[in-house]
C-alpha positions as CSV (number, residue, x, y, z in Angstrom):
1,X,0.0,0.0,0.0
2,X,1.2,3.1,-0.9
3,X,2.1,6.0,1.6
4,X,-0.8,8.8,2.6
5,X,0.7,11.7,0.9
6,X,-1.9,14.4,0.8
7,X,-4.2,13.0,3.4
8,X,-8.1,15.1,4.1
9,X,-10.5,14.8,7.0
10,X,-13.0,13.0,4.4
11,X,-14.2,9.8,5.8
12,X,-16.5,8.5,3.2
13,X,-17.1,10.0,-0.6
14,X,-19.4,8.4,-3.2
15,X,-19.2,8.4,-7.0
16,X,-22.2,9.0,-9.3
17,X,-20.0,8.0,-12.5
18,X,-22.2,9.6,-15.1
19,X,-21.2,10.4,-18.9
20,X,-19.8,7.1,-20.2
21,X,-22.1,6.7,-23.0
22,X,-21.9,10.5,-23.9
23,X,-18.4,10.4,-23.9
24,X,-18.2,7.8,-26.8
25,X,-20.5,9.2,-28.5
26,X,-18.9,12.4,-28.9
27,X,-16.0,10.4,-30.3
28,X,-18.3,7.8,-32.6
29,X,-18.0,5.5,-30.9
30,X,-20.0,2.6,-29.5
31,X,-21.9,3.5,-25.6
32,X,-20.0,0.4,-24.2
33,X,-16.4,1.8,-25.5
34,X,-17.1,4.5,-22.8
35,X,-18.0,2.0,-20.2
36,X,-14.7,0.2,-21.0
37,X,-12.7,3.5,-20.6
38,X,-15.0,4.6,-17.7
39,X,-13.8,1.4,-15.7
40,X,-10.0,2.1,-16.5
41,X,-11.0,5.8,-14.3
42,X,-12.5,4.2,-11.8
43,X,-9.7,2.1,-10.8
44,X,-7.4,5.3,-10.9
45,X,-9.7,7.3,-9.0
46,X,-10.4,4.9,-6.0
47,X,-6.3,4.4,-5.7
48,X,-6.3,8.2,-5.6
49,X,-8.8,8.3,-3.0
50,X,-6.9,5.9,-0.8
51,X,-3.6,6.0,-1.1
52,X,-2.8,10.1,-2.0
53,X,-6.3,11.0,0.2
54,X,-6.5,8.4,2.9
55,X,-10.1,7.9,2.8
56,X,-11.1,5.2,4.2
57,X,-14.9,4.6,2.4
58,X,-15.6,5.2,-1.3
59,X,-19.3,4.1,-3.0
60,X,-19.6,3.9,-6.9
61,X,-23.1,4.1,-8.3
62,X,-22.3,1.0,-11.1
63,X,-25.6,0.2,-12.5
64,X,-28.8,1.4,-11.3
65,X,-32.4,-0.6,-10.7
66,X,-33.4,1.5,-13.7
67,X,-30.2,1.0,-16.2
68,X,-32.3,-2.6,-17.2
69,X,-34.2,-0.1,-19.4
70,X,-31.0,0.3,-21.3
71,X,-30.4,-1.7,-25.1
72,X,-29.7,-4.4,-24.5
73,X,-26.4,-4.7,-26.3
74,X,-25.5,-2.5,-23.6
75,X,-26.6,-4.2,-20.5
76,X,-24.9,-7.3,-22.2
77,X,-21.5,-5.4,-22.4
78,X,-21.7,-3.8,-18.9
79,X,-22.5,-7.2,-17.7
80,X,-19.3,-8.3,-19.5
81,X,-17.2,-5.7,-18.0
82,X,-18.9,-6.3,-14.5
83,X,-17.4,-10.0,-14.9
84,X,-14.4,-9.0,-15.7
85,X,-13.9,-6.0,-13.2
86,X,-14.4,-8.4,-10.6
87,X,-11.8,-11.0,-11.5
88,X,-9.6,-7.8,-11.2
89,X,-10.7,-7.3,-8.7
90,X,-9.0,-10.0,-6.7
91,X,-5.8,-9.3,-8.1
92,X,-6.0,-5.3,-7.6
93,X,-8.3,-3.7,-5.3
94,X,-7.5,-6.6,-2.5
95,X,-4.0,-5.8,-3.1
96,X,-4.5,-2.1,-2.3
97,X,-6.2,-3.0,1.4
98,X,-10.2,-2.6,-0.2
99,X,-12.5,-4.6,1.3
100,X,-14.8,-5.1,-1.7
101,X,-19.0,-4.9,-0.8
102,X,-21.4,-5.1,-3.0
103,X,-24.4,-3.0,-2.3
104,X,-28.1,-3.6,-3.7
105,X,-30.6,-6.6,-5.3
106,X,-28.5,-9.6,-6.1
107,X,-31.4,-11.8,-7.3
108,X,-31.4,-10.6,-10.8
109,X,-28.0,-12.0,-11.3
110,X,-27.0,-15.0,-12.5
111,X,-25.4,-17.5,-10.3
112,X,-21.9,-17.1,-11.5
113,X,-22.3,-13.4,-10.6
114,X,-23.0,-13.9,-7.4
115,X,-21.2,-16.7,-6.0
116,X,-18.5,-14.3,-7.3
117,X,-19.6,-11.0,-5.5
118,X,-19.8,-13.9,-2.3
119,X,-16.3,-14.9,-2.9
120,X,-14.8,-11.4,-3.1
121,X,-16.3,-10.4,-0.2
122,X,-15.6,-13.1,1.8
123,X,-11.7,-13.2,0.9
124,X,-11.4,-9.3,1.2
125,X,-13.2,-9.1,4.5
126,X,-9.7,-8.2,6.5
127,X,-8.5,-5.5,4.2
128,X,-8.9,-1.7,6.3
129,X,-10.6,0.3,3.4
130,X,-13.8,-0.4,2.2
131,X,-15.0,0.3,-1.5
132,X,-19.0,-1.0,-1.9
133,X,-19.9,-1.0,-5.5
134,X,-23.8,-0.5,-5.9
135,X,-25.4,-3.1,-8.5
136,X,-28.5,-3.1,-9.3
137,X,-29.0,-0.9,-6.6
138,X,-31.7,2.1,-5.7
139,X,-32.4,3.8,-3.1
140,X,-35.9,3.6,-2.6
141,X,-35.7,0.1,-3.0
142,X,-32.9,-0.2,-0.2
143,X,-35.5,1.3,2.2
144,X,-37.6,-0.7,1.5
145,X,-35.8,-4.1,1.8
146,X,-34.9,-2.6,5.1
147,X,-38.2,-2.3,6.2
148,X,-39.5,-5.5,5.6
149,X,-36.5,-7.4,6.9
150,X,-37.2,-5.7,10.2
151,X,-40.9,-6.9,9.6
152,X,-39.7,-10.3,9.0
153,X,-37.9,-10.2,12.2
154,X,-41.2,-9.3,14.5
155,X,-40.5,-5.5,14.5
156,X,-43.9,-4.0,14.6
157,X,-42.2,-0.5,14.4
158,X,-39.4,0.9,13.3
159,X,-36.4,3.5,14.3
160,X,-33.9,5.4,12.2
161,X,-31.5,3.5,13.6
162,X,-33.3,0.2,12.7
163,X,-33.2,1.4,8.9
164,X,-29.5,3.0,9.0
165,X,-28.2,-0.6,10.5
166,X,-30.5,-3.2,8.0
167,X,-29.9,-1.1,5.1
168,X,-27.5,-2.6,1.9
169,X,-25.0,-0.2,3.1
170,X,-25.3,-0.1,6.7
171,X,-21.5,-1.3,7.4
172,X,-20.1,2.1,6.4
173,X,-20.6,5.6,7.7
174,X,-23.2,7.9,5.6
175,X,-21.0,9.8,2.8
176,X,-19.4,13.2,3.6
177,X,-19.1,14.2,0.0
178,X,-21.4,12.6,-3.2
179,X,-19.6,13.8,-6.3
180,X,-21.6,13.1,-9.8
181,X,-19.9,13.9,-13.0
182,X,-21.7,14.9,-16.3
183,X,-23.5,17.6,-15.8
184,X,-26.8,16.2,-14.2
185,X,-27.7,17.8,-11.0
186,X,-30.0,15.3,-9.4
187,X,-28.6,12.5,-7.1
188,X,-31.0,9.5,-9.8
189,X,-32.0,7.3,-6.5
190,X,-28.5,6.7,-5.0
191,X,-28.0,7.0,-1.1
192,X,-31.5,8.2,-0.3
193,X,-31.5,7.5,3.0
194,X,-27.9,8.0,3.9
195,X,-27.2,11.2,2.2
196,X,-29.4,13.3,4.2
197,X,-26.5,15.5,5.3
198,X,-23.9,14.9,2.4
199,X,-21.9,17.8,0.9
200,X,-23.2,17.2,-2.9
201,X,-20.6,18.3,-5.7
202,X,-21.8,18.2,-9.4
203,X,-19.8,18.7,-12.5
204,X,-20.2,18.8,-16.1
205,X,-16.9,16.5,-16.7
206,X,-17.7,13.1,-18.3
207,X,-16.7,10.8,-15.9
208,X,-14.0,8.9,-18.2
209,X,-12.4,12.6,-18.3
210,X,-12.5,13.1,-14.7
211,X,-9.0,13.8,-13.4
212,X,-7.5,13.6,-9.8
213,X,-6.8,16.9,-10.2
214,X,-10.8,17.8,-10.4
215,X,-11.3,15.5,-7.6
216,X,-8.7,17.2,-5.5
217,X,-10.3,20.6,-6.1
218,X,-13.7,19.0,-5.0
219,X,-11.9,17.7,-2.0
220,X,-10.0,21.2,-1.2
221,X,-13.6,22.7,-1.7
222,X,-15.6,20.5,1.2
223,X,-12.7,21.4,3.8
224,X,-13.5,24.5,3.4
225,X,-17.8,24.0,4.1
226,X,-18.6,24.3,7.2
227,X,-21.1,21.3,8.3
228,X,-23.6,22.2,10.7
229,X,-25.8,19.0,10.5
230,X,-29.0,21.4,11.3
231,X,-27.5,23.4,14.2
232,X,-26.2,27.0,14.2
C-alpha cells in the first residue's frame, strides 16, 4: 500500500459515475467503448482516493435498478465488463487494502455473478478500506428491503436507527461528499437515506475525463464548508 501523501478529513465519498455513454459518443463511438474506458478511471480514482487522500470509504453508483431499461447490447456489455472488473478485482483492489461490498438486489443475477460477488467479499473481508460498489441498486428500493426485513424479524415499528443498521449499506458511515460527474444535477436514486446530510458536488466533466486533479479541487472545496448537521 502506498504511503498517505496528501491526506483530508473526508471519511467517506461516493461516485455518481455519469457520462460514459456521452463520452463515446462524442468520439463515434459505441456507448460500451465508454463503459470500457470509464472502468480504466474508476480504478485510478479509488487508488487516488486511498492511497494520496486516505479515505477510508468510497461508494460507486455501477448500475442502477433503472439501467435494465437500457439496449440491451449494452446491458450485455456492462454485464461483461462487471465479470471482468471483478476477477480484477481480486488481483488489484484486494491488493491495495479494499474490502470489496457489493451493495443492492442480487437476485437478478446470474449464479456465477453472485457466488463471485460472495467470494470477493468473503476473501477481502480483512483489508482496512472499504469500496462498496452499488449493483442493481436504488435507493428507494434499499429502504424498502430494510423495512420489511425488520418486519420479517417481528418489528412491529421501526427507528432510524433500525433502517441505517438493515440497510444494503449499513457497514459504512453515511457519505461526507457525493460527487456526480456529467452535468446532471439530481442524485437518480442513489443514497436516499444515507445522504441526508452529504456535501453534494456536481460537474459537467464526463466521468472517463474526470482527473485527480478535479477530484482534489472538489476535495479542497468541502474542507472548506462548514457542516452544521442542522445546528447553528
Amino acid at each position: 500500500m502506498a504511503t498517505i501523501t496528501n491526506p483530508c478529513s473526508i471519511g467517506h465519498i461516493a461516485f455518481i459515475m455519469d457520462g460514459n455513454g456521452r463520452w463515446a459518443k462524442k468520439r463515434l463511438m459505441p456507448r460500451e467503448y465508454g463503459h470500457v474506458e470509464g472502468a480504466k478511471n474508476f480504478k485510478k480514482l479509488v487508488r487516488h482516493c486511498g492511497d494520496v487522500r486516505g479515505i477510508k470509504c468510497i461508494t460507486v453508483y455501477a448500475f442502477s435498478t433503472e439501467n435494465w431499461k437500457r439496449p440491451k447490447t449494452e446491458v450485455s456489455a456492462l454485464m461483461k465488463l462487471f465479470r471482468q472488473y471483478m476477477k480484477d478485482a481480486k488481483e488489484s483492489f484486494i491488493k491495495d487494502d479494499f474490502h470489496l461490498v457489493f451493495i443492492g438486489n442480487r437476485d437478478v443475477f446470474d449464479e456465477d455473478i453472485r457466488r463471485e460477488m460472495d467470494e470477493i467479499e468473503r476473501i477481502s473481508a480483512g483489508c482496512s478500506r472499504t469500496l462498496c460498489v452499488a449493483v442493481n441498486y436504488g435507493g428507494r428500493a434499499e429502504v424498502v428491503d430494510a423495512v420489511n426485513k425488520l418486519i420479517a424479524s417481528g418489528k412491529t415499528s421501526v427507528t432510524e436507527e433500525d433502517i441505517t443498521s438493515n440497510i444494503y449499506s449499513g457497514i459504512v458511515p453515511p457519505p461526507d461528499v457525493i460527487v456526480r460527474t456529467g452535468g446532471e444535477v439530481r442524485l437518480s436514486n442513489f443514497l436516499m437515506w444515507q445522504s441526508a446530510y452529504s456535501e453534494l458536488f456536481f460537474t459537467d466533466t464526463l466521468w472517463p475525463d474526470f482527473s485527480t486533479e478535479e477530484l482534489d479541487r472538489i476535495i479542497d472545496a468541502y474542507g472548506k464548508r462548514d457542516r452544521r448537521f442542522g445546528g447553528v
